[in-house]
N, C-alpha and C positions, 0 to 999 in steps of 0.2 A: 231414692235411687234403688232399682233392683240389680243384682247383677244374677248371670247364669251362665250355664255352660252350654255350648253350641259348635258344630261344624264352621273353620272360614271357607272362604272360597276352594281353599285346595282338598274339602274335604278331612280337617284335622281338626280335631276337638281343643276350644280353646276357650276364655273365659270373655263371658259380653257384660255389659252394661247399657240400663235403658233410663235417662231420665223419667221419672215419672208424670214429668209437669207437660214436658215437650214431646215426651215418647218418641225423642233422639236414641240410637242402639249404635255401640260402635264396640268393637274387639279390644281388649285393653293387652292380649298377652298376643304374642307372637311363636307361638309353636306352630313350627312347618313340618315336621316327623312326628315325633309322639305325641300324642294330645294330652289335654291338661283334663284329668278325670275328678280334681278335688282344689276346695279352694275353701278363705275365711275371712273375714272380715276382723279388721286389726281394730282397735277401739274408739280411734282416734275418725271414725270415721270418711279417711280421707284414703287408705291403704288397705290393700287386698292384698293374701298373702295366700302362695301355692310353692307346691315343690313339683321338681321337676329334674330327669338326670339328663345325661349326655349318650343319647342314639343307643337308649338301653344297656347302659353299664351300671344302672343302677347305686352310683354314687348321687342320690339325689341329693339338691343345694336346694334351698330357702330364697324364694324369691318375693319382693313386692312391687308393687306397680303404684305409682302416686296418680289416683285419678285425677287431681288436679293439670299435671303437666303431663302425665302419660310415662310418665320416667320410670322404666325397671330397673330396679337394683340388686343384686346378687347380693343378701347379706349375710351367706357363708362363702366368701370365696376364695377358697384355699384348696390349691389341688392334693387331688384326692381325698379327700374330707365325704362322708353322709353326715347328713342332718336328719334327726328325727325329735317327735314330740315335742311343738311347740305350746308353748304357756302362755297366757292371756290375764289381762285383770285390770279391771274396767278404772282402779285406780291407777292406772302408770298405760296410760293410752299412746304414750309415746315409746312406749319400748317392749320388747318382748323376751322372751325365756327357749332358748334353744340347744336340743342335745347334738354334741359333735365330737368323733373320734378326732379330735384334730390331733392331742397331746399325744395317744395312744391308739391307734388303728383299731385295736379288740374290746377299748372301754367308750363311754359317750360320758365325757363332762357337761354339765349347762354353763353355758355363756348365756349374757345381757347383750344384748345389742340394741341403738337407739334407730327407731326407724328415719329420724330425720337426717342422722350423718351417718350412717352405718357405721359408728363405733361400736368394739367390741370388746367384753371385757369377760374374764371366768367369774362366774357365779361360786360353783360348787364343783368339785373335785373330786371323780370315781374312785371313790380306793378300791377299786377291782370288782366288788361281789354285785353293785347296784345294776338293777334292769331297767327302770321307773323311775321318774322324779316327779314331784309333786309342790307347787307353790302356793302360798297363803294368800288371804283378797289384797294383802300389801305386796305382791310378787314376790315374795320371800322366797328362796327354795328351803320348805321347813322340813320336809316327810321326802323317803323314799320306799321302793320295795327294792328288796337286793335276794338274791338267792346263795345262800351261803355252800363252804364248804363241806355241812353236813346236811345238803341237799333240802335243806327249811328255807321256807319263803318266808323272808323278814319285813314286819314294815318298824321303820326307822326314822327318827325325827330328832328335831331341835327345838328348843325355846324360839330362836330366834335366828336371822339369818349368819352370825355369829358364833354363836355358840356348841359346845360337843355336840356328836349325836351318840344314840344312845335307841337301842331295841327297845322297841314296846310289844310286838308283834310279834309268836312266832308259829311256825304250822308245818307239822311235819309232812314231809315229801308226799305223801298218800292221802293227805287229806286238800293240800294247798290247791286251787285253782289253777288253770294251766297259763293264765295270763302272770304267775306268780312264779313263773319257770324256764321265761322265754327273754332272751334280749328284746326288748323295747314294750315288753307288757307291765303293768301296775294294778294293783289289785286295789290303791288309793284312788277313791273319787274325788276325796278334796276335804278344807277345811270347812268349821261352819265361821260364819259372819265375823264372830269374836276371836279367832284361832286357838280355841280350847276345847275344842271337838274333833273329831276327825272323822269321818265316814269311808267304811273299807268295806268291800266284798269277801267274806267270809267261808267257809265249810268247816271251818275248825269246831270238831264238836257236834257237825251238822252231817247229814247225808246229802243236803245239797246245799248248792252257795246262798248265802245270806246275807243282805245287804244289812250292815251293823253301825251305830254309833258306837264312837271310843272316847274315851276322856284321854285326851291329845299328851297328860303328865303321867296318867299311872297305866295307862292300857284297860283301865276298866270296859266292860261293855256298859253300855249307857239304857240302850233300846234298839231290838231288834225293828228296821224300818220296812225291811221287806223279805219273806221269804216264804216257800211253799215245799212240805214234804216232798213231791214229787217232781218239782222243777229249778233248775238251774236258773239263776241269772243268765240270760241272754248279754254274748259278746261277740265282741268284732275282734277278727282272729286276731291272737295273737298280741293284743293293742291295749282292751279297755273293755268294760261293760258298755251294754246298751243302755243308756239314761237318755231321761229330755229334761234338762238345765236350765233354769233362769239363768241367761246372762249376766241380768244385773248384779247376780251376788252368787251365782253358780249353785244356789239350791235346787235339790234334787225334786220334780215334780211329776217325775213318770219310772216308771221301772218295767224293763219286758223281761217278761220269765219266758225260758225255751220254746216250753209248751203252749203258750197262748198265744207266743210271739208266731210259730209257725201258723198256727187257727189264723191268724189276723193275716199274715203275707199272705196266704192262698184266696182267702177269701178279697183280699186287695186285688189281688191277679185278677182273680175271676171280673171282678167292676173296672178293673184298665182296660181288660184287653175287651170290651165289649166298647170301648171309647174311643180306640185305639191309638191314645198318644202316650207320650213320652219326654218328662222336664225332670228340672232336677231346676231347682231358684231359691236363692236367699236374699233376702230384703233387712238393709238400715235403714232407720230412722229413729234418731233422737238417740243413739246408742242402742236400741233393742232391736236384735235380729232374729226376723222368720224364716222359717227356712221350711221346704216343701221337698218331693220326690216323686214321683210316679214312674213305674216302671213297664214294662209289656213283655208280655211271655210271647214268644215267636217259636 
């Protein structure tokens, strides 16, 4: 099955599905006002998950759609609440990881919620400083980044989903990336496979960001994975690096630096718009998902 995004009849952008066997297409969300510009596929194969606010008040809620029955569920639904930075992991395909000011308007805790009965429970608990959260391949919330009182971008971890946490990480104000200084950015990519690793986008020490291994117990640097004197890691504002992720285990298989990122969009421009179309498709199957773009300069 692929799903995509597309115009319905009233002209609003909304999320489709096409069997691939039958190349049946049918609209699974229901946005009549704002359209649905982003969407993901939950692991379980059977649930599509997108956010969406209320006629632009940008309290966005956490939605999913069971392709099976067509059922949407609101699985943040508590007024006045934002959801943001949802967690994924291919081990716990029935549940997900989601930030929400519910407890406190001005901080995001993660809650667990189960996609089958929209139970919800608190994971982990903002003590105030955290931007970012981060979970291990068992859903754990192990690692965060938090931006402290003396204006240092922290990354912060536990053994375990239990246990203290404790700085590993820290980077002063003038060197930390900007995604390390912003409510809802993280400057953590993720665990490795074992969760005694940690891969973090770095300038500490750097004149540009550096994508870094850490030893997840002492903060060691392990091996520099990606970096270039005169280019940034490429990111999506405010949010995350630009990476391309094995799903199955979330290793890291591409990296875009600023500089090459931009060479590569223009010269993408240049072969769309001689094509002239325009998609945007992500496809499951067997749990691995592709996903595509194409854009057109007008």
């Amino acid at each position: 099955m692929i799903a995509y995004t597309a115009p319905s009849d009233k002209e609003v952008g909304n999320v489709w599905v096409e069997d691939l066997a039958t190349h049946q297409k049918r609209m699974v969300t229901r946005a009549t006002q704002r359209g649905i510009s982003g969407y993901q596929w939950a692991y379980d194969n059977q649930h599509l998950l997108y956010q969406s606010d209320e006629n632009g008040n940008e309290d966005y809620h956490l939605y999913s759609v069971d392709l099976k029955s067509s059922a949407i569920r609101d699985l943040t639904p508590f007024l006045g609440i934002r959801s943001e930075q949802v967690l994924l992991a291919p081990s716990h395909p029935d549940e997900l990881l989601v930030g929400m000011n519910l407890r406190d308007p001005k901080v995001f805790d993660v809650y667990r919620v189960n996609l089958q009965t929209g139970a919800t429970v608190m994971e982990a608990q903002n003590p105030g400083d955290v931007i970012g959260w981060t979970a291990d391949q068992n859903l754990a919330v192990r690692a965060a980044t938090a931006f402290n009182d003396n204006l240092e971008t922290v990354v912060r971890v536990r053994d375990n989903g239990k246990a203290p946490w404790r700085d590993l990480l820290k980077i002063p104000f003038e060197q930390a990336p900007f995604l390390g200084q912003v409510n809802g950015g993280n400057i953590i990519v993720g665990f490795s496979q074992d969760g005694k690793k940690l891969v973090v986008g770095s300038s500490k020490g750097s004149p540009t960001n550096r994508l870094v291994e850490l030893d997840a117990a002492t903060g060691k640097e392990l091996r520099v994975l990606a970096s270039d004197p005169q280019a940034d890691l490429w990111q999506n504002f405010a949010t995350s690096f630009v990476l391309l992720r094995d799903p199955r285990d979330h290793g890291v298989n591409l990296v875009e630096k600023r500089r090459i990122a931009q060479a590569r969009l223009v010269a993408h421009f240049r072969i769309q718009r001689r094509h002239g179309v325009s998609f945007q498709t992500t496809r499951s199957t067997a749990g691995v998902f592709v996903s595509a773009s194409i854009v057109v300069l007008t």
